[in-house]
C-alpha positions as CSV (number, residue, x, y, z in Angstrom):
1,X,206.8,57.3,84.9
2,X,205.1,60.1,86.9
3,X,204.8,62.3,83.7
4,X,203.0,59.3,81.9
5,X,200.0,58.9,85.2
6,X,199.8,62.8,84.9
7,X,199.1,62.7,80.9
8,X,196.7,60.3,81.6
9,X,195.6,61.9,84.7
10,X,194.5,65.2,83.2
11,X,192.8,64.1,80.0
12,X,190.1,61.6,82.3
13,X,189.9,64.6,85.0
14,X,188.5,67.1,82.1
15,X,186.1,64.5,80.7
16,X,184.9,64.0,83.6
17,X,183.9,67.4,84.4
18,X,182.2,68.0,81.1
19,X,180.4,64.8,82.2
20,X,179.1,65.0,85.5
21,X,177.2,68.7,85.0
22,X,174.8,67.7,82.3
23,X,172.5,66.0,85.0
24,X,171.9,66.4,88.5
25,X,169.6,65.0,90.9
26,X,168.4,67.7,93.2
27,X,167.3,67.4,96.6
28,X,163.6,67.2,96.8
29,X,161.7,68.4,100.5
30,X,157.7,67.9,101.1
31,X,155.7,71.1,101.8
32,X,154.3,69.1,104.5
33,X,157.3,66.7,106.4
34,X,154.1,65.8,108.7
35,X,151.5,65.1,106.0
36,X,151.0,61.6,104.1
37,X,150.8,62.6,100.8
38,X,149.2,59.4,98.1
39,X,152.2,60.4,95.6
40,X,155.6,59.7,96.8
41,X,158.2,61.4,95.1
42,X,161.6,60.0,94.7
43,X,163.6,61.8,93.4
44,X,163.8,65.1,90.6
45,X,166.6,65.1,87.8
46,X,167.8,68.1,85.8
47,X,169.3,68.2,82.6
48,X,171.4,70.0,81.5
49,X,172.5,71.0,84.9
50,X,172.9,74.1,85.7
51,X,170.1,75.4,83.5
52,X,171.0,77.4,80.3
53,X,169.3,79.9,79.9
54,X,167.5,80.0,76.6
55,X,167.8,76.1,75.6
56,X,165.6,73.4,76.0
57,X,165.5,72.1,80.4
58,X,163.9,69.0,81.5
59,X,163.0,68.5,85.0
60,X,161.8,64.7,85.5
61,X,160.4,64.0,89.0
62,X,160.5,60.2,89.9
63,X,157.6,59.4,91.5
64,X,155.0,56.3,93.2
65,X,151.8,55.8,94.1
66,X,149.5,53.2,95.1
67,X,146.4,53.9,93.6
68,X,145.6,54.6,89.8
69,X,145.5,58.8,88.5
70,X,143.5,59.0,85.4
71,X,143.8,62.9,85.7
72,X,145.4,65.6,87.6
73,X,147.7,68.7,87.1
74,X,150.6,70.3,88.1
75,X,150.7,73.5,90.1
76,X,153.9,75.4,89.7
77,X,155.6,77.9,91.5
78,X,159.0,79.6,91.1
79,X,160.8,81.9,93.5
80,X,163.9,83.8,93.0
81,X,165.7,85.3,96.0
82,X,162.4,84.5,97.9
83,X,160.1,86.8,95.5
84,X,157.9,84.7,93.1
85,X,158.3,85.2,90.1
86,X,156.3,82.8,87.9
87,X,153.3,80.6,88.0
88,X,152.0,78.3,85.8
89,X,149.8,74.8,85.6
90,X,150.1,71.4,83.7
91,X,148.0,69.4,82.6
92,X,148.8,66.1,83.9
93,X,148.5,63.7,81.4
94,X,150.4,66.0,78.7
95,X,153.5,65.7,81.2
96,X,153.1,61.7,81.3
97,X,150.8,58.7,79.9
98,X,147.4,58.6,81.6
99,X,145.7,57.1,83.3
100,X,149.0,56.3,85.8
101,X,148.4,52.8,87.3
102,X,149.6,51.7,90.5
103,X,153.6,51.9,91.1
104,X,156.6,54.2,89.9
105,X,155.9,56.8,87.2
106,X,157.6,59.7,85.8
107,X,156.5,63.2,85.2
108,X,158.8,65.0,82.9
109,X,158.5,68.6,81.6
110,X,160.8,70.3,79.2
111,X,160.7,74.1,78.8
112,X,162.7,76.7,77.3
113,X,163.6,79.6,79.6
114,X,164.2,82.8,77.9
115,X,167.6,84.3,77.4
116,X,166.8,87.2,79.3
117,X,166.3,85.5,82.9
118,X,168.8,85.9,85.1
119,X,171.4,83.5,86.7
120,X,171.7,82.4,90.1
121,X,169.4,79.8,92.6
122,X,165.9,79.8,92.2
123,X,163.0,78.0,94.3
124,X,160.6,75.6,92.9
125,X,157.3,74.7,94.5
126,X,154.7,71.8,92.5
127,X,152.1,70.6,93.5
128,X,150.1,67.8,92.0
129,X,146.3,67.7,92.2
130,X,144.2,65.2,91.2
131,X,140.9,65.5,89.0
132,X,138.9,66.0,92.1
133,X,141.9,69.1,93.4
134,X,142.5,66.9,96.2
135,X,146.5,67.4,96.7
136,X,148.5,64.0,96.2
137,X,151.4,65.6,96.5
138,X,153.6,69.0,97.3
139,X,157.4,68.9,96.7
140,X,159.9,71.7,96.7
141,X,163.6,71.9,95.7
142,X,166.1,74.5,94.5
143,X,168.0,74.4,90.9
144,X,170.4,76.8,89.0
145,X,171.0,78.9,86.5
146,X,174.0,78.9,84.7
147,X,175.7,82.2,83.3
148,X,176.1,80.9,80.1
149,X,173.5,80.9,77.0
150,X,173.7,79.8,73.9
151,X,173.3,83.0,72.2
152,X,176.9,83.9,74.2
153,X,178.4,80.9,72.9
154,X,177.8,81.0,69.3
C-alpha cells in the first residue's frame, strides 16, 4: 500500500516543480515608503521565472489608479551586484492601451535578454512619468536569472 502512495507521490511532486517556476510574483517596494504616489502598484509577475537568458521574458506589473493617463513612459533601471548596468525608456502606451481610465490596468513588457548576460539577482528600478514628467509612480524589486539558455539546451 505504501509503495502504491509513493508511485503516485513522486510523479505529482515532479509536475509540480516543473509547474510552479514558470511564473513568480515578485515582491514589489516603493522608492518612496513615505510618498503618495497617483499609481498604485499591486503586484509584478514574471514569466518564465527565473529568466532565461536569451528567450522571450515578460514582466507584467498590476497596477491602479484613480485618475485617467492618456500618456506617460517608463523609466527603467537595472542593477546587478549594485552597479547599473542598463537603462532604457518606454513609451507608455506601446506597453498598454491608452488612454488608461480610472481603476486597475496592466503594464506588460516582453524583452529578450541576450545569451551573453550573466546569471544571478539583479535590481530593477521603474518609474512611471506621465506626459507632463510628473512621477505617478516609482517601484523597485529583484528577479533572477537562471543558468540555463536555450542555446545550452538544444
Amino acid at each position: 500500500m505504501e509503495f502504491v502512495r509513493l508511485n503516485l507521490f513522486f510523479p505529482l511532486l515532479i509536475f509540480i516543480c516543473f509547474l510552479l517556476p514558470l511564473t513568480l510574483a515578485v515582491e514589489v517596494t516603493y522608492c518612496d515608503k513615505s510618498a503618495d504616489y497617483d499609481v498604485k502598484v499591486q503586484g509584478v509577475d514574471i514569466a518564465p521565472y527565473p529568466v532565461v537568458r536569451g528567450a522571450p521574458a515578460t514582466f507584467s506589473i498590476n497596477s491602479h489608479t484613480g485618475d485617467e493617463i492618456t500618456q506617460g513612459k517608463l523609466v527603467i533601471d537595472v542593477s546587478y551586484f549594485g552597479w547599473h548596468v542598463h537603462s532604457e525608456t518606454h513609451d507608455l502606451c506601446a506597453e498598454t492601451s491608452c488612454p488608461v481610465s480610472g481603476g486597475d490596468f496592466v503594464i506588460s513588457h516582453t524583452q529578450v535578454l541576450p545569451g551573453f548576460t550573466p546569471p544571478g539577482t539583479y535590481s530593477l528600478k521603474m518609474k512611471l512619468k506621465d506626459r507632463k514628467n510628473k512621477e505617478l509612480t516609482c517601484i523597485g524589486f529583484d528577479f533572477s536569472i537562471g543558468f540555463a539558455s536555450p542555446v545550452a539546451a538544444s
